[in-house]
N, C-alpha and C positions, 0 to 999 in steps of 0.2 A: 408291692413287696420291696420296691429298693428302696422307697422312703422310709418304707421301717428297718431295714437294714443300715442305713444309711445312720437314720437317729439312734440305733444300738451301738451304730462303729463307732459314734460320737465324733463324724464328720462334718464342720461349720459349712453351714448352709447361707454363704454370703457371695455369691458371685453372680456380678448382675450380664447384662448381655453386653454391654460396655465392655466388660473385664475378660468376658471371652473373647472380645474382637478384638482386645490389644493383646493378650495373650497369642492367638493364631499370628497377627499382623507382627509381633515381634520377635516371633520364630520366625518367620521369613524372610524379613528384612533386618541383617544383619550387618556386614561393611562391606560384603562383594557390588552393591552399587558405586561404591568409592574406591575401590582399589580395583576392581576388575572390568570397570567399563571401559577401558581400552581393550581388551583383551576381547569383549563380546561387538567389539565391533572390529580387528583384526579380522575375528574368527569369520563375520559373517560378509564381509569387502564394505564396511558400512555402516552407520548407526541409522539407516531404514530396514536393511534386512535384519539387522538386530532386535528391531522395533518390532519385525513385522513378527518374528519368531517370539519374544516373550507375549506378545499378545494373542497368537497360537499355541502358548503352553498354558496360558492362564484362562482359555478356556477347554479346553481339553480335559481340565484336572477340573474343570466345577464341577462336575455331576459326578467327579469322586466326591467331590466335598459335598454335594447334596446328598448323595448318600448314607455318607457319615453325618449329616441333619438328621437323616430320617430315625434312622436306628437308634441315633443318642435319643432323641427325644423320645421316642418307645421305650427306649433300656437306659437310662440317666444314672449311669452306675461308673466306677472309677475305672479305667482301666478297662474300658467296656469293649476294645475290638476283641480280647479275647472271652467275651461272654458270649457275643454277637456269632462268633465263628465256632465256639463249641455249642451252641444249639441248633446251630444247621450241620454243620460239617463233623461234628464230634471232639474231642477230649486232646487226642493228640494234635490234630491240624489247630484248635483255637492254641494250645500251647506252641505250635510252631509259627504261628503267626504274631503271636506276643511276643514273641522270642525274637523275631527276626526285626521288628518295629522299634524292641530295645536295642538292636545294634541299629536302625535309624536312627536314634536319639539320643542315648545317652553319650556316644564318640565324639557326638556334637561342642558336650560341657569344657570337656577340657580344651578343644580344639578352638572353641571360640575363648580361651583363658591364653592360649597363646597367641590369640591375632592380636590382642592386647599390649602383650608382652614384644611383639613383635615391631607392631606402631609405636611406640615408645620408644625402641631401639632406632629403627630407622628412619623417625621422622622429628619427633620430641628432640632427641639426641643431636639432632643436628644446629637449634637454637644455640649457641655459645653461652648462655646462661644455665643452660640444660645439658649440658657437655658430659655433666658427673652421671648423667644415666649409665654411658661407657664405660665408665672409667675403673669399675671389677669386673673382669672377666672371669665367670666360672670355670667352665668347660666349655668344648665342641662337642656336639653331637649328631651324629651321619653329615657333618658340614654345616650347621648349624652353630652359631655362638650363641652361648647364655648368657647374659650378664644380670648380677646381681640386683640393679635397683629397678628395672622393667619387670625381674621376676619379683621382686618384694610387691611393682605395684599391682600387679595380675594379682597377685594372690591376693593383695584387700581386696580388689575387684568379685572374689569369684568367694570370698568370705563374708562378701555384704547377699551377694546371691544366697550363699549358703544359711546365714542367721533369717534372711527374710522366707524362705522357705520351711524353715524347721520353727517357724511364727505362724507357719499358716496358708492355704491360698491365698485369703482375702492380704496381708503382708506384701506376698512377693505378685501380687495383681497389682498392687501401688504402682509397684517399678515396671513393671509392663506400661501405663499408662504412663509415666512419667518419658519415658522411654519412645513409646510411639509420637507425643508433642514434639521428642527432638528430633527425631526421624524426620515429622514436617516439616520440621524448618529448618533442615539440611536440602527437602526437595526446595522449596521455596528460595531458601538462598541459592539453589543454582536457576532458577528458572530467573529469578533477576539479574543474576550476572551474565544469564543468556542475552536476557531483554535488553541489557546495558551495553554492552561489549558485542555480542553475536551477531550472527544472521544464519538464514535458515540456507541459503549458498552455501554457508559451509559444511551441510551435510551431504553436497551433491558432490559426484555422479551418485543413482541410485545404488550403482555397482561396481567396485572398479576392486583391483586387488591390490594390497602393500608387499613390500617384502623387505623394509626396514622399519620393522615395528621396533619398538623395546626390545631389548632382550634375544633378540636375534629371532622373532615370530614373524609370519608372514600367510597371506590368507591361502589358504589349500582350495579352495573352491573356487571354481571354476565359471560359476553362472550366477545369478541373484535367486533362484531355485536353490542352491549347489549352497550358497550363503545360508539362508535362512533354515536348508535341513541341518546344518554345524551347531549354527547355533541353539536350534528346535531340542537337539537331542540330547542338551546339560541344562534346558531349562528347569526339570522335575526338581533335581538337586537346591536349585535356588529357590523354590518354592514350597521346600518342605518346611511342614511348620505346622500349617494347618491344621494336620491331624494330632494335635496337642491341643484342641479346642475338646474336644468329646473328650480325652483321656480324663477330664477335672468335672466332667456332670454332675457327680456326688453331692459336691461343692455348690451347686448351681442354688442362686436365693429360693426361699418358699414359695414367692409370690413370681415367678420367670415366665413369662410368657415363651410357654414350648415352642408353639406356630413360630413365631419369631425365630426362637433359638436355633430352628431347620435350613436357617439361609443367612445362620454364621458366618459357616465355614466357606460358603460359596462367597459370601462376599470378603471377608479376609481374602482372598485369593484374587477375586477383581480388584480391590481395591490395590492390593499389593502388586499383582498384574499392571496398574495406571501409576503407581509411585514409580517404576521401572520405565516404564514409556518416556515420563516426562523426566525422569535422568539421563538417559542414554539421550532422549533428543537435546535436551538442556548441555549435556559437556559434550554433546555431538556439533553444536551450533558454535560455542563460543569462540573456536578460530575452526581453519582447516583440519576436518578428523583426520586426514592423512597428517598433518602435524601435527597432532596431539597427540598420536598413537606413538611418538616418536620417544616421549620421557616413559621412564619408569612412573606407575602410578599415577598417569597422568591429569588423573580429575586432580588431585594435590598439586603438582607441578604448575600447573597453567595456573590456577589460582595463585599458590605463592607470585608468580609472573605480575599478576594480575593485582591484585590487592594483597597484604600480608596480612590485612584485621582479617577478610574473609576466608582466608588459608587456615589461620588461625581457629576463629570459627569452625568450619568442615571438619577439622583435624581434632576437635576437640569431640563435633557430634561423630564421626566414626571413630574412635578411640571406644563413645558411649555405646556404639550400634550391637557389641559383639555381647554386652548385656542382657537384651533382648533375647536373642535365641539360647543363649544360656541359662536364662531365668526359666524360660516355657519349656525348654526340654529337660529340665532339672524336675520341675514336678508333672509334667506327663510322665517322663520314664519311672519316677519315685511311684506314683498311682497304677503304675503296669505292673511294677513287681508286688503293691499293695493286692492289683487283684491274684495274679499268680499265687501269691501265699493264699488268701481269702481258697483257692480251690485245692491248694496243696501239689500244687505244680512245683513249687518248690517252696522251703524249709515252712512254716505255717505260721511262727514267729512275724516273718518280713505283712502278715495283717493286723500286728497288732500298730494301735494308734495314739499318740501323746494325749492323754486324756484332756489336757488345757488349750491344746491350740486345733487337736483333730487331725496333726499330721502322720502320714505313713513313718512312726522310729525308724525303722532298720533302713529300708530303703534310702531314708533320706541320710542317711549314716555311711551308705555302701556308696550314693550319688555325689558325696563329698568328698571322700576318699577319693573317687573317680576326677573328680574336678581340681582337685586342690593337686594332682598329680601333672596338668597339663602345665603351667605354666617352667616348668623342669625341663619337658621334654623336650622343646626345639622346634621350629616351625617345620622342619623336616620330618619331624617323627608320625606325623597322622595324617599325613599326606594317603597312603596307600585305601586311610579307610574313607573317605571322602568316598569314592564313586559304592564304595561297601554297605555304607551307612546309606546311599539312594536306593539301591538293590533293597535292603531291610524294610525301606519306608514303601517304597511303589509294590513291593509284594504285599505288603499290606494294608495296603489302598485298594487293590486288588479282590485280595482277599474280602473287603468289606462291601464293594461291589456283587460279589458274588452271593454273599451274608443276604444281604438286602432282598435279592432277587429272589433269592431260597425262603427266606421268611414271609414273604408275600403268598406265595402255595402253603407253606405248613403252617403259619402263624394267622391266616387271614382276618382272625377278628382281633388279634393284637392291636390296642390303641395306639394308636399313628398320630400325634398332633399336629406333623410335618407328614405330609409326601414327597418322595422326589417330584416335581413339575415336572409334568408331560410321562409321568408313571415310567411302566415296564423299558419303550423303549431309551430312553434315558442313561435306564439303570445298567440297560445292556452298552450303552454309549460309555459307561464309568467302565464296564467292565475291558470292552475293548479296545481303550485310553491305556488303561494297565498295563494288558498283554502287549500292548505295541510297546510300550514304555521298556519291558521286561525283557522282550525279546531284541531289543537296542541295544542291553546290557550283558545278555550274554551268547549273543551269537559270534562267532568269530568274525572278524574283518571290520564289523560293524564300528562306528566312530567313538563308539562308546560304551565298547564290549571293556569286560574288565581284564587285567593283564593277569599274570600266573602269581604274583602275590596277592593279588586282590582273592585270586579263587581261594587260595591256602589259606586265607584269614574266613572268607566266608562260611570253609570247609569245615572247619576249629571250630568255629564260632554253634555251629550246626551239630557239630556232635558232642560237644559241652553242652550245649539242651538237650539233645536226647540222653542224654548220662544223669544230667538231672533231674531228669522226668522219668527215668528209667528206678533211682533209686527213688524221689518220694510220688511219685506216681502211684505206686501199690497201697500209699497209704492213703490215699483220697477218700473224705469222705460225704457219699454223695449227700445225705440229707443238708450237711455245709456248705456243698459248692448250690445245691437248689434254692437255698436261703442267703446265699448272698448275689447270686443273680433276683 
């Protein structure tokens, strides 16, 4: 049924398993390996406890991601966590779960238009031949400066995202992949300036704490235990992404090998899991990480130190990296509101499809608007939905854990061409991967509970969907939403 559905929307049927594995890998890995790897080794007295914490978040979250194998490849539909979640759990909970996965996502677009905007400003800018990036100042905002030609260049930035999107998946799948080769060989170039310059001494003691980092940070933890739960507990955040591999199923070529397609997303996640290992140990080795933690943006600084061609380099593939997770959350989120309309969760319009290229119109209309608005705002401005935007995605990670489990009882001869490996208990592993993730976030005291602006945007954010599900919810109708699952 969704492939006829699917050939009615006149959705192009060109996405090979490649193009979902750079998709997922370039929602994840975006420039926080470049700009924040001082900071996750601060946080955790270390780049082993560091190490040892992404490598404990990046399996923790597979068997979300096998999950979300299983399901997509049973239900190969756009926008499928909330089809997945209204046939086990019902109409409201799959729309509250689509709902809250769009504030994972789509915050993302603009927010990665201003790291752009931002690199530009404070590092571009600093070349004496590149001086005129400064040299109009807009405005300030919440402490923030604009300046005019960083925001001119975000904007092509996130205008090339936008034309290659409103072209199509198979389009903005290009720049995924073009996108992941640079990604490589940004690991690659630190792993030789490791090899050249470094030694593996300089990531020892296992454990010790700083308390003149950058910026005036200093490690709070107390023990190499104490280190790695710091850092364990913003791991999710940097490995969201994934679940933009199922949102484009629709899309998936004729001939896809499904079995295959079930251990996508689990591997986007390992794989992106070991890009991280070998950075963090790569700028961990190259001098003293108690020295290194010392410059602002240190992976940059020591290079420039180091060689200026290779600074140059780095600075040009993370400048590209914020591409990536802008491209994959621009048409996951565009296919989440594609399905919401498809059931009349809201306005029925946002399911109609450009007949030439197959893409979601309105969506990708409201996701540009969205996008083309960050590079204005200030690197200060989206700060608050950061930990927001993790809450959205791990609830509904959650959520699809649970999906999985529930459909194995009511669904049992539903064609599965993926299982989760190692079945039920597994699935209960994704589920209670989740709740810990969840309950991190909003318990009080917790390291990574969210603060009273965070709750009021999440709170808004929540009763803006039931307002809208409120008014076109009455109009649902069901023989439409049965024909488009």
């Amino acid at each position: 049924m969704a492939d006829a559905a699917a050939q009615e929307g006149g959705m192009k049927k060109e996405l090979t398993l490649f193009n979902f594995f750079t998709i997922g890998f370039g929602a994840i890995i975006g420039t926080g390996w470049v700009l924040l790897v001082g900071d996750w080794m601060v946080l955790g007295g270390g780049p082993i406890p560091a190490m040892i914490a992404f490598a404990i978040g990046a399996v923790f979250l597979v068997p979300i991601g096998m999950c979300f194998g299983e399901l997509t490849a049973a239900i190969p539909i756009s926008g499928g966590i909330i089809e997945y979640v209204d046939r086990t759990y019902g109409r409201k909970l799959g729309f509250f779960t689509g709902w809250m996965l769009l504030l994972g996502n789509a915050p993302l677009c603009p927010w990665e238009a201003i790291a752009i905007s931002t690199l530009l400003t404070d590092r571009f800018a600093e070349f004496p031949v590149l001086s005129w990036l400064r040299s109009v100042k807009l405005y300030t905002i919440l402490g923030a400066d604009v300046y005019l030609w960083p925001t001119v260049i975000a904007l092509a930035a996130a205008i090339l995202v936008i034309y290659l999107n409103f072209h199509g998946a198979g389009a903005a799948a290009k720049l995924s992949s073009f996108l992941t080769k640079a990604l490589l060989t940004g690991m690659v170039l630190a792993m030789v300036i490791s090899f050249m310059t470094g030694s593996p001494s300089n990531a020892l003691p296992v454990f010790s704490q700083v308390t003149d980092a950058a910026g005036g940070q200093s490690t709070q933890a107390t023990s190499l235990l104490g280190g790695i739960v710091a850092v364990l507990v913003m791991t999710p955040f940097f490995y969201a992404g994934f679940d933009t591999i199922p949102q484009q199923a629709e899309e998936a070529s004729s001939n896809l090998d499904w079995k295959k397609f079930g251990l996508i997303p689990a591997i986007a996640l390992l794989a992106s899991g070991a890009f991280y290992l070998v950075c963090i140990y790569s700028f961990g080795t190259i001098i003293d990480w108690h020295e290194f933690v010392k410059s602002s943006v240190p992976a940059l600084a020591v290079l420039e130190r180091i060689n200026i061609f290779f600074y140059i380099a780095m600075l040009i593939i993370g400048t590209l990296g914020p591409l990536g997770p802008m491209n994959s959350f621009f048409g996951a989120s565009a296919r989440l509101m594609l399905a919401m309309g498809r059931k009349n969760m809201i306005p029925s319009s946002f399911a109609e499809l450009d007949p030439a290229t197959g893409a979601p119109k309105k969506a990708n209309i409201v996701m540009a608007c969205l996008t083309l608005i960050g590079p204005f705002l200030g690197r200060n401005m989206l700060v608050p939905l950061t930990n927001v935007a993790s809450l959205g995605f791990i609830f509904a990670c959650t959520m699809a854990g649970f999906a999985c489990m529930k459909l194995r009882k009511t669904e049992p001869d539903l064609p599965r061409p993926y299982k989760v490996n190692g079945g039920k208990p597994i699935i209960g592993c994704a589920i209670a991967a989740g709740l810990i993730i969840i309950a991190l976030m909003v318990v009080p005291f917790s390291p990574a509970a969210l603060d009273t602006v965070e709750w009021i945007i999440t709170a808004a954010w929540i009763v803006i969907g039931f307002i809208i599900l409120a008014v076109f919810g009455s109009k649902a109708d069901p023989a439409k939403a049965k024909h488009a699952a």
